[in-house]
C-alpha positions in Angstrom: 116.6 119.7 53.4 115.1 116.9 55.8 115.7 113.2 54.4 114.3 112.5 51.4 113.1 109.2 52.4 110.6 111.4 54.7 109.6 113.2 51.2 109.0 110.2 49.6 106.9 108.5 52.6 104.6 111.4 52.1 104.2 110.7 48.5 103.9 107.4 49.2 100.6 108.2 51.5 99.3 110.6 48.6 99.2 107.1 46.4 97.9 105.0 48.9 94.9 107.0 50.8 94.2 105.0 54.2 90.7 105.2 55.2 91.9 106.2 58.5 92.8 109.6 57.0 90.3 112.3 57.7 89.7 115.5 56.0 91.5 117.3 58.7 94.8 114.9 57.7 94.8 115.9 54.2 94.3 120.0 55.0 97.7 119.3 57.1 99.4 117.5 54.2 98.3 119.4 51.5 99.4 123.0 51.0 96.2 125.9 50.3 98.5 127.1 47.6 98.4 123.7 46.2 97.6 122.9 42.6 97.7 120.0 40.0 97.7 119.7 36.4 95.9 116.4 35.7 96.4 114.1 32.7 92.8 115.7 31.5 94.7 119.0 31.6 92.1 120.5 34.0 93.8 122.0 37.0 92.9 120.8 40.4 92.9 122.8 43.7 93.2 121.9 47.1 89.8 121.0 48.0 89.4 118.5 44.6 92.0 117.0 45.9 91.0 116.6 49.1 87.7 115.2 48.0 89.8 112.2 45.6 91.7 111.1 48.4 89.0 111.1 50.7 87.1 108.7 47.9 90.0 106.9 46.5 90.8 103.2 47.2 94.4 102.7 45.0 96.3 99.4 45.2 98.8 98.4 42.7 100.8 101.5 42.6 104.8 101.8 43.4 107.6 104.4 42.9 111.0 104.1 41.4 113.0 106.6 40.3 112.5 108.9 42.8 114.7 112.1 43.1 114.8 115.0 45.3 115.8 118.6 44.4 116.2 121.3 46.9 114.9 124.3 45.6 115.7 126.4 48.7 116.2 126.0 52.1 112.4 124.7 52.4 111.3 123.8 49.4 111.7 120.4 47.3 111.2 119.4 43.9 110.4 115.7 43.5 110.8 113.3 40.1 109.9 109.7 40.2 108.1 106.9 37.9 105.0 105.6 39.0 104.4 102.0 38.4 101.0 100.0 38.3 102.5 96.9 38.9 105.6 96.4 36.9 104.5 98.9 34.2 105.4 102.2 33.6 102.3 104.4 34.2 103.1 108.3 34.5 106.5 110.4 35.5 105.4 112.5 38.3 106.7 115.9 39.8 105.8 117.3 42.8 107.2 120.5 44.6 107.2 120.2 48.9 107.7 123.2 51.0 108.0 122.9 54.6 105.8 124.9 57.4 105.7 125.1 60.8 103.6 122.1 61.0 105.7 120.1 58.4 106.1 119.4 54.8 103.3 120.4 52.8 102.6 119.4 49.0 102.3 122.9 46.7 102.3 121.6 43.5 101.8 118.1 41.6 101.9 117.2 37.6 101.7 113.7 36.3 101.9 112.7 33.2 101.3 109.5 31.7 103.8 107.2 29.6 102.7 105.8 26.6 
């Protein structure tokens, strides 16, 4: 497996969207296998995530916890806390597998802490 700090980075970026991302950035970050389970329980695909982050302006939001798993020899499970400020907000999982043209998110679950 690669550093994790590079994993986490990446999450990092999937919190943060920068305006300066286009379309074409998220298709490279985010796998076509790639699906969510959101808090609402609907599942999201590639291209409903593609239009959030394209539309979303976050601020606020930090890690802690975070922990990296290899699955395999290219693939990465991720665990971490998100925090909106100092507060707890979700646990989040995430599983990582690396292509030819880098890491790519497959999977994401979050789920919020009460």
């Amino acid at each position: 497996m690669n550093d994790p700090h590079q994993i986490r980075a990446l999450e990092e970026m999937l919190l943060t969207p920068s305006s300066t991302f286009t379309h074409a950035d998220w298709e490279r970050l985010i796998d076509d296998d790639f699906k969510e389970f959101g808090k609402s329980g609907q599942v999201h695909r590639k291209a409903d995530a593609i239009q959030y982050l394209l539309s979303a302006r976050t601020d606020g939001y930090s890690i802690v916890h975070f922990d990296a798993l290899p699955l395999g020899a290219d693939v990465v499970l991720v665990n971490y806390t998100l925090l909106s400020g100092n507060t707890p907000h979700s646990n989040r999982s995430s599983i990582w597998r690396r292509s030819a043209t880098g890491w790519r998110i497959v999977y994401h679950q979050g789920t919020r802490i009460a």
